[in-house]
LOGU-399544 format. One record per atom (N, C-alpha, C): x, y, z. Coordinates in steps of 0.001 Angstrom, whole numbers, padded with zeros to 6 digits, always signed. Layout:
XYZ/...
//
This chain:
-028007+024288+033922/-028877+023290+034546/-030065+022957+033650/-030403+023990+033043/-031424+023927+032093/-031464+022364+030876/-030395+022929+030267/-029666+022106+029017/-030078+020486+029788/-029161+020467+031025/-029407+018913+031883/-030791+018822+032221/-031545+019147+032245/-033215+018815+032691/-033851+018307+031305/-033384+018988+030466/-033797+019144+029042/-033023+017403+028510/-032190+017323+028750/-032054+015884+027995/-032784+015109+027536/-032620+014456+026577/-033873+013284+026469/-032868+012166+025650/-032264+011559+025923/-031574+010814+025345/-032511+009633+025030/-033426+009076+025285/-034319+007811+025277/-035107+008213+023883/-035334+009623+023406/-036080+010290+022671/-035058+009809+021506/-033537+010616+021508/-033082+010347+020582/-032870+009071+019978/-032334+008244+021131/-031852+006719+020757/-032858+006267+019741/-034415+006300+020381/-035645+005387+019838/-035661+006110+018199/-035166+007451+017694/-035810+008068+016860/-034095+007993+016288/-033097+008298+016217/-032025+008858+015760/-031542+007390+015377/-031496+006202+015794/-030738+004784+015873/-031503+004367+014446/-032724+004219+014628/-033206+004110+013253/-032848+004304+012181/-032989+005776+011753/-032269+006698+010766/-030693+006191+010493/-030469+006436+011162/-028774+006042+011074/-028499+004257+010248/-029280+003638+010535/-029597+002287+010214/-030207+002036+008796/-031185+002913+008763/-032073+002797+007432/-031615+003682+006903/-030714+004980+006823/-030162+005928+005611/-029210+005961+005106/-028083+005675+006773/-027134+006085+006037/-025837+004782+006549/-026192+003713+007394/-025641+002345+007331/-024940+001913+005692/-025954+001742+005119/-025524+000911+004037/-024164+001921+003274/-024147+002926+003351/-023417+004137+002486/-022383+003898+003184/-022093+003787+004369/-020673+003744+005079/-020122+002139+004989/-021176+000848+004802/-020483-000362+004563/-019822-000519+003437/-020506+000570+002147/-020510+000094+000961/-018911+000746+000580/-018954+002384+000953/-017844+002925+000808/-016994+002341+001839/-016973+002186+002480/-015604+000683+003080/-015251+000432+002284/-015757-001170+002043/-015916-002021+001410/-015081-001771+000550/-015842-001190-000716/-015345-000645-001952/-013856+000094-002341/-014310+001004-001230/-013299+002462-001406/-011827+001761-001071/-012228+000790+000628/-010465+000305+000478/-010203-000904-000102/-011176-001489-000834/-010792-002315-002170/-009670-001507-003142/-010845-000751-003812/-010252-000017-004725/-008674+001294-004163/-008530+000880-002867/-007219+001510-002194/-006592+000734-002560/-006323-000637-002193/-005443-001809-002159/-005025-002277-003893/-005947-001724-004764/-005546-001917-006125/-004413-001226-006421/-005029+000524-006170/-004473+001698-006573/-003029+001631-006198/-003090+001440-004596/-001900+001211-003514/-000614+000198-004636/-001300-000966-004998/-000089-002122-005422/+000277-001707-006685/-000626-001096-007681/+000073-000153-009027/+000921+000995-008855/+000331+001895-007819/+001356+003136-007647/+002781+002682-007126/+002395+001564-006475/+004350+001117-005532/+005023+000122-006774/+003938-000588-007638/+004943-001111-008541/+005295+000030-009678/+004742+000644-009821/+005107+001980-010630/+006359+002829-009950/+005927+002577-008798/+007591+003437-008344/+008809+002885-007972/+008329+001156-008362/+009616+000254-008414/+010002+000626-009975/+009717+000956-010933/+009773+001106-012023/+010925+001327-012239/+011527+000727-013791/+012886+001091-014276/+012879+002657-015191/+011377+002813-015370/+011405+003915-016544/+011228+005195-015660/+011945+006208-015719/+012672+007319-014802/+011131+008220-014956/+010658+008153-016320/+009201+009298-016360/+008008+008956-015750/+008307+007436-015560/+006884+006937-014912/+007059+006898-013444/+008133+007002-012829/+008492+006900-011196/+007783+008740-011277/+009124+009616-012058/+008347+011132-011917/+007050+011157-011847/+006082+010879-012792/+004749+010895-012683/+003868+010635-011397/+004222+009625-010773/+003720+009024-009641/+004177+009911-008610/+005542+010041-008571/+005530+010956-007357/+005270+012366-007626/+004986+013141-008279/+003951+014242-008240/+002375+014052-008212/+002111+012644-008646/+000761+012520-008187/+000622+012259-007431/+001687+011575-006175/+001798+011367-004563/+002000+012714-004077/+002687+013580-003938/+002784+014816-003497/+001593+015669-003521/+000953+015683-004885/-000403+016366-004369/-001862+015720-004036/-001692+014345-003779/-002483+013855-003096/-002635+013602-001721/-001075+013962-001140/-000243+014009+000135/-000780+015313+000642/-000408+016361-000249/-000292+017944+000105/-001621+018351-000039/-002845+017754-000004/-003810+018155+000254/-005203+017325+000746/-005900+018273+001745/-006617+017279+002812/-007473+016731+001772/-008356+015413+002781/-009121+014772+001860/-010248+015094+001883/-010923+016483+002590/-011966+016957+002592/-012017+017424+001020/-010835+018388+000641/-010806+019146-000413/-010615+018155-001465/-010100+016882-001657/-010233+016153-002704/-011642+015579-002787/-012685+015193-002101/-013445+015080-001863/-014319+016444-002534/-014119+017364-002453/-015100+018275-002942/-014805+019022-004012/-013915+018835-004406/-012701+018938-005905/-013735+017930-007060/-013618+016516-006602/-014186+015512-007069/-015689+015527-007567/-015984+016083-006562/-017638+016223-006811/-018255+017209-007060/-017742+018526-007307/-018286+019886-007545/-017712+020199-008723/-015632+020104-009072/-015344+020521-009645/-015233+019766-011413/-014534+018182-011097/-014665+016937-011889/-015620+017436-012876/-017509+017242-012503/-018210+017066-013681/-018005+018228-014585/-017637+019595-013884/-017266+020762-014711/-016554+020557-016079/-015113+020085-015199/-014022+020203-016249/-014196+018930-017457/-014991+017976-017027/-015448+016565-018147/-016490+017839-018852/-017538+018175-018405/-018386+019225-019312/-017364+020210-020460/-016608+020982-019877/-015801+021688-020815/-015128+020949-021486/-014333+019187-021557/-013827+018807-022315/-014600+018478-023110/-015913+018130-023240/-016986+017360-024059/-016921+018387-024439/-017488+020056-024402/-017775+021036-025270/-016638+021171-026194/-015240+021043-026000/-014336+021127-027083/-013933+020190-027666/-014994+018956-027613/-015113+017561-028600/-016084+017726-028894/-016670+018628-029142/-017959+018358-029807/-019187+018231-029100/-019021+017809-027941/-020458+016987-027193/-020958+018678-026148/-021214+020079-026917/-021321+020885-025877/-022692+020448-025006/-023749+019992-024765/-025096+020113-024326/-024870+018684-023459/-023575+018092-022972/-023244+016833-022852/-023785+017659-020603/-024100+017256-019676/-024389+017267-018652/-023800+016297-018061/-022831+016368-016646/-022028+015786-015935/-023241+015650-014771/-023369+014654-013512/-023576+014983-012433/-022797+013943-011750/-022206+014127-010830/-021484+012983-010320/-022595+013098-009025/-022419+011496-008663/-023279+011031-007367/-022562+011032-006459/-022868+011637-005174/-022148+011999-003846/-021395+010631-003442/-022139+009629-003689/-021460+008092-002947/-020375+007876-003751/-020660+007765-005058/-019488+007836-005944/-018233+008745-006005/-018734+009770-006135/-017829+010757-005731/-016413+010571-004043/-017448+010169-003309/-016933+009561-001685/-016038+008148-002093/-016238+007038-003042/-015180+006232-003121/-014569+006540-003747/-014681+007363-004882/-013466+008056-005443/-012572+008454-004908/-012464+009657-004115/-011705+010459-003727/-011320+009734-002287/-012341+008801-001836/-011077+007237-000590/-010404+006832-001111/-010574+006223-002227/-009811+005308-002987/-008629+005725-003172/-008754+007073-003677/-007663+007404-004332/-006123+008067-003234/-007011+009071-002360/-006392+009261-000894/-005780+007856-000349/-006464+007035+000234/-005664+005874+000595/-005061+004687+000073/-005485+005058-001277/-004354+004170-002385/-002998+004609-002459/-002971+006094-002330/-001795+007235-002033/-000678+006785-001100/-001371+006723+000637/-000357+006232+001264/-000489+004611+001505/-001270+003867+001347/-000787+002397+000960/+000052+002066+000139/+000391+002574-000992/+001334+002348-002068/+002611+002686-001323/+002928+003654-000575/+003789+003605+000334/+004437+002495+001322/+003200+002083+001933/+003715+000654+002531/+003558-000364+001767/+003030-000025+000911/+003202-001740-000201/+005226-001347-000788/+005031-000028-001044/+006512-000778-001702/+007897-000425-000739/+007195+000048+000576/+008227-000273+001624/+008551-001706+001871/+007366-002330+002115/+007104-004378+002386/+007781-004250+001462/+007644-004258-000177/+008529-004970-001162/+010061-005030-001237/+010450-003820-000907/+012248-003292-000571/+012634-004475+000386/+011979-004356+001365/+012495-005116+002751/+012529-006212+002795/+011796-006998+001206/+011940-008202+000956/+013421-009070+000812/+014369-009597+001383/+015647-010045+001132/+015977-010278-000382/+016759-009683-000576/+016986-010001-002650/+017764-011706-002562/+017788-012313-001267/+018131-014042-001786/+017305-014412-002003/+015856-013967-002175/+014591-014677-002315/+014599-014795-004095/+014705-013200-004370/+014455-013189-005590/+015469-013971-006428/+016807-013845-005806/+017415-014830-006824/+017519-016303-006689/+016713-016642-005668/+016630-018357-005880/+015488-018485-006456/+014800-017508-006499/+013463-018214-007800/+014201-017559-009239/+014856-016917-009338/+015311-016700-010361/+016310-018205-010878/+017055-018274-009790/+017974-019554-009757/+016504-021028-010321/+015922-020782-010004/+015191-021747-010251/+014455-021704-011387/+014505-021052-012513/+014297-019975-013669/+012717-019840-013735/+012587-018751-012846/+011514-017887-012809/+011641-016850-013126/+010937-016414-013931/+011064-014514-014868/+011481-013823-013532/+011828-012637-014118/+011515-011461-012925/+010204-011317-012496/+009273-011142-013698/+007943-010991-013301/+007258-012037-012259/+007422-013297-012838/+007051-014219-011393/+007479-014551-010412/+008831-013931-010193/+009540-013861-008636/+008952-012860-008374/+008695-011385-008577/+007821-010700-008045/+006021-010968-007508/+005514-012002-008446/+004124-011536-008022/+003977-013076-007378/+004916-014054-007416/+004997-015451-006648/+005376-015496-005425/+006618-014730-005371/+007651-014744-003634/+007293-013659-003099/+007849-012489-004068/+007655-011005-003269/+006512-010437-002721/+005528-010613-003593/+004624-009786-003393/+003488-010153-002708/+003160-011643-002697/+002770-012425-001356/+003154-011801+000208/+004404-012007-000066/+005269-011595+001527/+005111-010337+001725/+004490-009053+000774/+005071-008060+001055/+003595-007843+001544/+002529-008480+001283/+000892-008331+001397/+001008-008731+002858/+001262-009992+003332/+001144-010430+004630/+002113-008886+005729/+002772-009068+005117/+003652-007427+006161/+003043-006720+006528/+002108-006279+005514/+001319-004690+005477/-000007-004801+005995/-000207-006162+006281/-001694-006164+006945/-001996-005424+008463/-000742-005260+008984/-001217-004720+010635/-001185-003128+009995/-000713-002590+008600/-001110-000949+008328/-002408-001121+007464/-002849-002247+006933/-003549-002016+006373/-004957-002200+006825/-004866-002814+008697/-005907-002912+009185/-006153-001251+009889/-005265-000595+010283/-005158+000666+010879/-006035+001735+009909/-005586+001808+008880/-005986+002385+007776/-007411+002145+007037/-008062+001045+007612/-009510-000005+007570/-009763+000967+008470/-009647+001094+009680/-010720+001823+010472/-010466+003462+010523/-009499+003869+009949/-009319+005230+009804/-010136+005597+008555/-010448+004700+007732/-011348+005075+006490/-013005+005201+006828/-013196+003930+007805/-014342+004233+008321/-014610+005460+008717/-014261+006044+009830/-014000+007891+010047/-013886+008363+009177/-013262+008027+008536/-012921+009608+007202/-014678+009519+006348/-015638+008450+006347/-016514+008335+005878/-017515+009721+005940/-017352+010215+007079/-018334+011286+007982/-017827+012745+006815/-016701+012341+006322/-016126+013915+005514/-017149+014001+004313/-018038+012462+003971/-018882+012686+002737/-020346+013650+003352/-020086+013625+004609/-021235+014617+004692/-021337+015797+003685/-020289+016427+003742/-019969+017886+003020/-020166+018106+001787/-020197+017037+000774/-020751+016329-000546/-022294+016223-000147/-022886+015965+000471/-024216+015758+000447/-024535+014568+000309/-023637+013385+000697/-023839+012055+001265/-024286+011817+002254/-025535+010904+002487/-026213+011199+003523/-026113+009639+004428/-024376+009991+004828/-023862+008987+005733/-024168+009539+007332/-023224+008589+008537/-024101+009210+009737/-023946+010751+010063/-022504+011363+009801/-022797+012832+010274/-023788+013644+009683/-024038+013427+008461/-025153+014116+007636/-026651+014324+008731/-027203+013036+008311/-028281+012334+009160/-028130+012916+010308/-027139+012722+011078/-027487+013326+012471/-027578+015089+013017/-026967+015394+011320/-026955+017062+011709/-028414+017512+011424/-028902+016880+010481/-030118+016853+009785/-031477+016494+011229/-031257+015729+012108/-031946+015102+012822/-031609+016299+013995/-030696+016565+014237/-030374+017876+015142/-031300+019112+014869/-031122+019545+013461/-031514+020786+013169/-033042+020327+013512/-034131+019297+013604/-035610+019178+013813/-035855+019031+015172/-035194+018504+016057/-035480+018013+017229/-034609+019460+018034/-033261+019543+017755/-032383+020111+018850/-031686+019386+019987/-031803+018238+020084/-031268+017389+020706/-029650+017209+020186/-029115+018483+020497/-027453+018647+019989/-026815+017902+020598/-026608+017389+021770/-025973+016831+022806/-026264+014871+023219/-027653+014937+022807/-028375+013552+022812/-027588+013011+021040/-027647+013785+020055/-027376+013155+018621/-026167+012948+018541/-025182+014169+018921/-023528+013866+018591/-023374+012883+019557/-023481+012523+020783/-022956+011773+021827/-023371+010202+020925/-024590+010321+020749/-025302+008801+019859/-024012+008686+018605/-023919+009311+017796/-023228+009514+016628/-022085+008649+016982/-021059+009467+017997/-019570+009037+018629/-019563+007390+019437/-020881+007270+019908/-020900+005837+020189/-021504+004853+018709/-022084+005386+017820/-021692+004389+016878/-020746+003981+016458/-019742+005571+016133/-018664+005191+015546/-017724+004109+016208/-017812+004363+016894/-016939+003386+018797/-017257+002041+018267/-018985+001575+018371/-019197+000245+018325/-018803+000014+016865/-018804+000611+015927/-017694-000158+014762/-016673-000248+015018/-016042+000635+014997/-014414+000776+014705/-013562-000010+016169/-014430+000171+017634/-012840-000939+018111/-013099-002244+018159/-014381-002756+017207/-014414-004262+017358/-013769-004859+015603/-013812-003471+014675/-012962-003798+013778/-011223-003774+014404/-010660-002814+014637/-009426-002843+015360/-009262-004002+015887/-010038-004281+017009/-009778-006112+017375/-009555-006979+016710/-010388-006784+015392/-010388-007723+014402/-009721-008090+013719/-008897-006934+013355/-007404-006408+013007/-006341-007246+013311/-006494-007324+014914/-005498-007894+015468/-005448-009004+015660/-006546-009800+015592/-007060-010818+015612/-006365-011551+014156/-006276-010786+012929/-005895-011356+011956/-004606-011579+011866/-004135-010194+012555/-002462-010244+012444/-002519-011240+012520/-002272-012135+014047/-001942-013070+015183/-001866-014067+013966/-002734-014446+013772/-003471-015582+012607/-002118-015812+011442/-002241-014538+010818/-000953-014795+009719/-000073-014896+010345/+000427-014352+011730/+001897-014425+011980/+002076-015736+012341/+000739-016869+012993/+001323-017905+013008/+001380-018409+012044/+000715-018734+010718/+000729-019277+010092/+001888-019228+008983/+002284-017837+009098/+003642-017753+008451/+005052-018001+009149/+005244-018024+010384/+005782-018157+011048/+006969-019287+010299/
//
């Protein structure tokens, strides 16, 4: 009963909404933004790499899919940012550059290791869309003497982009969430901030509850948005 008398949620909102706005807002638009940019790159090289005719470069990719698969993205995430500047330090010392100092920046570090995580399984559905593409496509632009290369990035790969948009909106707001894992890096996105704002006040119950309704008011009016786009391409491709 105590804990319930003790509430002050009006305390937190006025003091915690702020913070969240002025610290650590911009860090979660930016790594969006960015991180599933730089997914959607990664994503369309790794699936055309594993359309590949050359047998060592498909191998390559899929062991770099397997252990980007086979391990969470907390730990790539802190691999990235603790371990990375190390092993660049020891390569500089055996080029010569020993007194050379690494620091990687937590934000940086955080689109890195998005990028690269959800470039992982996007490349998956990018070159699922591409398979499922009908091969009469490719050979009437071929018939129409278009390289291979520009029946791929003219017919195919258009069509295979519009496919993947209802995973690639899913995967938009699952990145948003995964944002909160840069806490652990010392990115001072909203879980950070709010643990930080916890430990001064104690308002454990007033901060996480605030926290879970931010995340809410992003993510299901992106989801809507999502769907909102599908609709859009499906008529327009229709």
């Amino acid at each position: 009963m105590n804990v319930i008398q003790n509430l002050n949620f009006m305390k937190a909102i006025t003091e915690l909404v702020p913070k969240l706005i002025q610290q650590a807002l911009w860090i979660v638009v930016v790594t969006t933004i960015v991180g599933f940019a730089l997914a959607i790159v990664i994503g369309f090289l790794l699936a055309l790499g594993r359309l590949s005719k050359h047998k060592w470069l498909v191998n390559i990719i899929v062991i770099f899919q397997e252990i980007i698969r086979g391990t969470p993205l907390l730990v790539q995430l802190v691999y990235i940012y603790y371990v990375v500047p190390l092993l660049i330090q020891v390569c500089a010392y055996f080029v010569g550059f020993p007194d050379l100092k690494v620091n990687m920046p937590a934000v940086l570090a955080g689109i890195i290791g998005i990028a690269i995580n959800y470039g992982t399984y996007i490349s998956e559905v990018i070159r699922s869309a591409i398979v499922s593409i009908d091969n009469g496509q490719t050979e009437a632009a071929l018939a129409l003497a278009m390289t291979p290369r520009q029946a791929m990035f003219k017919i195919v790969i258009p069509q295979a982009f519009r496919n993947s948009i209802p995973v690639f909106g899913n995967y938009l707001v699952m990145l948003v969430k995964d944002t909160s894992l840069m806490a652990y890096i010392t990115a001072p996105e909203f879980l950070l901030v709010t643990k930080a704002y916890t430990s001064q006040t104690f308002l454990t119950i007033e901060s996480y509850t605030i926290l879970a309704v931010v995340y809410l008011i992003i993510c299901i009016p992106l989801a809507w948005g999502v769907k909102v786009l599908e609709k859009k391409f499906n008529r327009k491709f229709r």
